[in-house]
N, C-alpha and C positions, 0 to 999 in steps of 0.2 A: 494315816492322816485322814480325819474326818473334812470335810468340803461339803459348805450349804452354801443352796443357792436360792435367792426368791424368784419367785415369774413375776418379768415386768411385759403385760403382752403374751406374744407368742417366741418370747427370748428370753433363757436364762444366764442369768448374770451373775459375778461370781461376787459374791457382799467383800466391801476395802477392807484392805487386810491382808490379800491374796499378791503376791508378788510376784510379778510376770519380767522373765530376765530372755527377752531373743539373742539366740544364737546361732550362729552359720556354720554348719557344716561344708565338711569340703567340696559337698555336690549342691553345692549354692540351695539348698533347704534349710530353712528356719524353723528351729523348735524350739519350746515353751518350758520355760521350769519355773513352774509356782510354788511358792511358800507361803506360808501362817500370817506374815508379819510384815509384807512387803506391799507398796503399790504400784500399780501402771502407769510410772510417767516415762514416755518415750519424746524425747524432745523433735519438733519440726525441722526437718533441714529445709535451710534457706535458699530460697530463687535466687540461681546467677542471673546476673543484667542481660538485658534481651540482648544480643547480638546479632548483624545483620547476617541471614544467610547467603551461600552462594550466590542462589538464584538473583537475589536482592543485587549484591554487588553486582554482578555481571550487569542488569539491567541500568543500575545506577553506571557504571563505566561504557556501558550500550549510549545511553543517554547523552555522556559529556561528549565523546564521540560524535555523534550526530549533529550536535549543538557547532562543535568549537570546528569539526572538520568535515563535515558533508555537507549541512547549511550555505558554511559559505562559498565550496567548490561548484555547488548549486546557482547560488546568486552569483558567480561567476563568470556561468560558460551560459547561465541565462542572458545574464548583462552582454556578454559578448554576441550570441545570436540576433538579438533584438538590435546592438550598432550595426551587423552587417543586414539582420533586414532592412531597417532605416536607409542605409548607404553612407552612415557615419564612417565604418571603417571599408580602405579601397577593396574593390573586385576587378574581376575582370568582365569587359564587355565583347562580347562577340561581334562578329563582323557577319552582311548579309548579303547578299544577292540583288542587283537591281530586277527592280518589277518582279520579284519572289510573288507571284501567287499566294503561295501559304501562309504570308505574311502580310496579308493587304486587307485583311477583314477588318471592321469597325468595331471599335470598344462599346458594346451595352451595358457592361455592368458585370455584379455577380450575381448569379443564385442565393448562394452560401457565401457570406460576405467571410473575408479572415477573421474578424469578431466573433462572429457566432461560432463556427466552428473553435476556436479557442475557450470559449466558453463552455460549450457543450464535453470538448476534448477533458476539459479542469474541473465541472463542477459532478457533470450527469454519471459517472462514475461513483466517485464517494458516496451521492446518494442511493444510488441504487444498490452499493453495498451495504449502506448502512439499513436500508430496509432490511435486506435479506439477512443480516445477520441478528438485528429485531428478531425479524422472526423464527431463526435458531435458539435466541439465548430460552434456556431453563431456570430457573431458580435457583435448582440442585446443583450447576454446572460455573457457580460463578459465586467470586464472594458477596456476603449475604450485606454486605456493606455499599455496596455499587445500586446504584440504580439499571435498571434495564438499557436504559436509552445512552449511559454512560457508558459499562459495559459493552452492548454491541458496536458504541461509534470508537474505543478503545482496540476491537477486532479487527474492523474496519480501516482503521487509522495504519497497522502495518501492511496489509494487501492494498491501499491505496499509495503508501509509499513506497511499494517496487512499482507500482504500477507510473508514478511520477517518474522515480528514476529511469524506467522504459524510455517515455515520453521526451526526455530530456536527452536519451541516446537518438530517440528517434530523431527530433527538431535539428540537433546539433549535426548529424550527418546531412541533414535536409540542407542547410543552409550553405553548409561547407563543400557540399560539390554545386549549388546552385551560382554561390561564390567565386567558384572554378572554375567551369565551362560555359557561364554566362549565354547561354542560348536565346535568343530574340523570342519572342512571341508569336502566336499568329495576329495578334491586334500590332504589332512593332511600329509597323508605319505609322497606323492611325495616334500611339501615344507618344510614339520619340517624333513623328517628323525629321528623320534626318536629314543633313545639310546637303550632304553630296547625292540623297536620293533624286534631287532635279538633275543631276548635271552627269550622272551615270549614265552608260549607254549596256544597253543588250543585257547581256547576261553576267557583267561586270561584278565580281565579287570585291565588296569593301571594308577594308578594317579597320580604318581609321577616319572619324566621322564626332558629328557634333550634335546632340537633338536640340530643337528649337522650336518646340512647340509648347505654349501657353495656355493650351485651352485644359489640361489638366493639372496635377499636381505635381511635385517633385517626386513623391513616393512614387507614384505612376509610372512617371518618367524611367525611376529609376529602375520600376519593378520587370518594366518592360523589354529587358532582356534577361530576366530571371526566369526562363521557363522550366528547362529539367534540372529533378525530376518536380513532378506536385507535391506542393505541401498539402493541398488539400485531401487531396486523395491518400497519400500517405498517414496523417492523422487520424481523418474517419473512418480508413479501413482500421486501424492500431487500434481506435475507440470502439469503435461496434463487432470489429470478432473481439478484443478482449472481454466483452460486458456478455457477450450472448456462451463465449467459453466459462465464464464464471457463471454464468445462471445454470448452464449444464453442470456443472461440478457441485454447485450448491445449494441451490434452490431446488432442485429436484427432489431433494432429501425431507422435504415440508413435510407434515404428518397432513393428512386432509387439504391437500391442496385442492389447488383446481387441475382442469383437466389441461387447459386451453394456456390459462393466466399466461405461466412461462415461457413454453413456445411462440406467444403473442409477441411477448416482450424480445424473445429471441431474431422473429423475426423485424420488428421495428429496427434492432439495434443493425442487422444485416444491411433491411431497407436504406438507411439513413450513411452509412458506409457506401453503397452501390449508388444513391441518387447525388449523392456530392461531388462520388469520383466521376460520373457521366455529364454533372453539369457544368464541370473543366471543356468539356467538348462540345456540347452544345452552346456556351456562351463563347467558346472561340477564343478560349484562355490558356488552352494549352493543344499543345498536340498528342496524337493515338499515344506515342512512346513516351510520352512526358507522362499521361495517368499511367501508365504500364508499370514506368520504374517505381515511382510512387508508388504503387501497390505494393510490390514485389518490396518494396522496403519496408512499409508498412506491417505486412504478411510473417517478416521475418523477424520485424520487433515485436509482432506479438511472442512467437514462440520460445525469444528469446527471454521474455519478460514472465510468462506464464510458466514456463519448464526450468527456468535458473533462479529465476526470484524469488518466483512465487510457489514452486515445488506443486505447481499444478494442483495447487487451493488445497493442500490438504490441511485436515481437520486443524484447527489450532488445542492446545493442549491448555486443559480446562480442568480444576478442581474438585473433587467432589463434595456432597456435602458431609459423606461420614469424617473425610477428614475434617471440615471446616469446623464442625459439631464436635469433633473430638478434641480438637486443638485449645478449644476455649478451658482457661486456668490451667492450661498447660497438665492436664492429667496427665495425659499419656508418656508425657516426658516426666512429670513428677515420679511416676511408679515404674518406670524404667532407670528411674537415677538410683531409687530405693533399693532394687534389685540387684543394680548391677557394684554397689557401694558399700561400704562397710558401713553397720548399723552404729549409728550414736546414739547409746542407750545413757538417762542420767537418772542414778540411783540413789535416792538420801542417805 
């Protein structure tokens, strides 16, 4: 059998006419049997409907989850810390010592008002992760569909929510033994004024009593035998070693960073945990062993938070771009389906 071919280019093609029939051997090889009088029509197999993968579903079932049953266990035990800070729902008040020295200093104020510190505990976080993980994301490392700013606050968005859930372990034990042992103040006197504090003699311990003083608030009033442990102390240590443990884990990784930058930030986050829990003591807001426990709870939701939630920042798991690149028109699944399928050959 004679076979002419013309060059078209740098490729010779075989002139219509030549019948090309594939067949599969039983060692999954496809070989060619041409003839005089036949042509190459090999029909296209058709795309199955997209279907979601695992990963998808999981996520998607991750998602309703979160939504339908962490959300609102969230808005829950939030709603309920927030009645017993108020003094919406009952506590107990402790009872105190007449003429208590420790307890006869005067209310000035706070340093760190509870606003702030909740502010800073909610917002300076997310941001600071969200920088840092800006400054990780690659191109190469993330779908090419995403924006950058999108992307790294999507990264962000799961290492901020163990860091929430921390947060929420942390407040909620805070409240519940401060709710329990109800321990007076050192400002007590100066914000309850208690009733039977005139009419006590010596060293008479009282437990049952009435405040009656008007020159502050109810919150005040009420706060004012909530001493252990500190909430403040407990939060800004919880906030500033978690944020200076996270710049160690992460931010160290920069390509061309600075030298100073992180350490800086590290020790800010330190500073700002140390001068909140000291200014419990100096404003006469708590006592030695009120910031003590607080720490010590503080100290332990971090690790709690960092080592079980957060698997100690390790990397998250990120796409590359061959596959991203590869995926597009589905080739790689196209010529794996061809290969692994019996050929539909359609012959006139």
């Amino acid at each position: 059998m004679v076979r002419t071919y013309k060059t078209v280019g740098c490729f010779k093609m075989p002139k219509r006419g030549g019948k090309v029939v594939p067949t599969q051997s039983s060692s999954g090889v496809f070989t060619i049997d041409m003839s005089s009088t036949s042509t190459l029509d090999v029909a296209t197999l058709p795309e199955p409907a997209q279907t979601p993968t695992a990963p998808e579903m999981q996520a998607r079932h991750s998602y309703w989850w979160h939504l339908l049953v962490d959300l609102p266990i969230l808005l829950l035990v939030g709603a309920i810390c927030i009645l017993l800070e108020v003094g919406a729902l009952p506590s107990r008040r402790g009872g105190f010592t007449c003429n208590d020295p420790a307890l006869s200093f005067p209310y000035t104020g706070d340093t760190f008002s509870i606003s702030l510190v909740a502010l800073v505990t909610i917002l300076a976080p997310f941001l600071v992760m969200w920088i840092v993980e800006a400054m990780h994301h690659r191109a190469d490392e993330y779908s090419m569909k995403q924006s950058k700013l999108v992307a790294s606050a999507k990264t962000s968005a799961l290492i901020y929510r163990d860091y929430i859930y921390g947060s929420v372990v942390n407040l909620t034990v805070l409240e519940v033994v401060k709710c329990v042992i109800g321990a007076p103040r050192p400002v007590f006197f100066d914000l309850c004024q208690p009733d039977k504090a005139k009419t006590c003699n010596g060293s008479e311990y009282v437990s049952n009593y009435q405040c009656t003083s008007t020159k502050y608030s109810r919150y005040l009033v009420i706060d004012s035998t909530r001493s252990f442990p500190s909430a403040h102390a407990s939060l800004s240590i919880y906030c500033g070693l978690f944020l200076a443990w996270y710049l160690q884990r992460r931010a160290f990784s920069w390509r061309n960073r600075s030298v100073l930058l992180v350490p800086l930030a590290q020790i800010s986050c330190v500073a700002y945990a140390a001068a909140c829990s000291l200014s419990r003591l100096a404003d006469r807001r708590h006592h030695w062993w009120d910031v003590l426990a607080g720490g010590v709870m503080g100290i332990a939701t971090v690790f709690y938070t960092v080592l079980v939630l957060c698997k100690n920042f390790s990397q998250p798991t990120v796409v590359s771009t061959s596959d991203i690149s590869s995926s597009d028109g589905n080739n790689h699944q196209s010529v794996r389906r061809l290969l692994s399928s019996e050929p539909h050959v359609v012959v006139p």
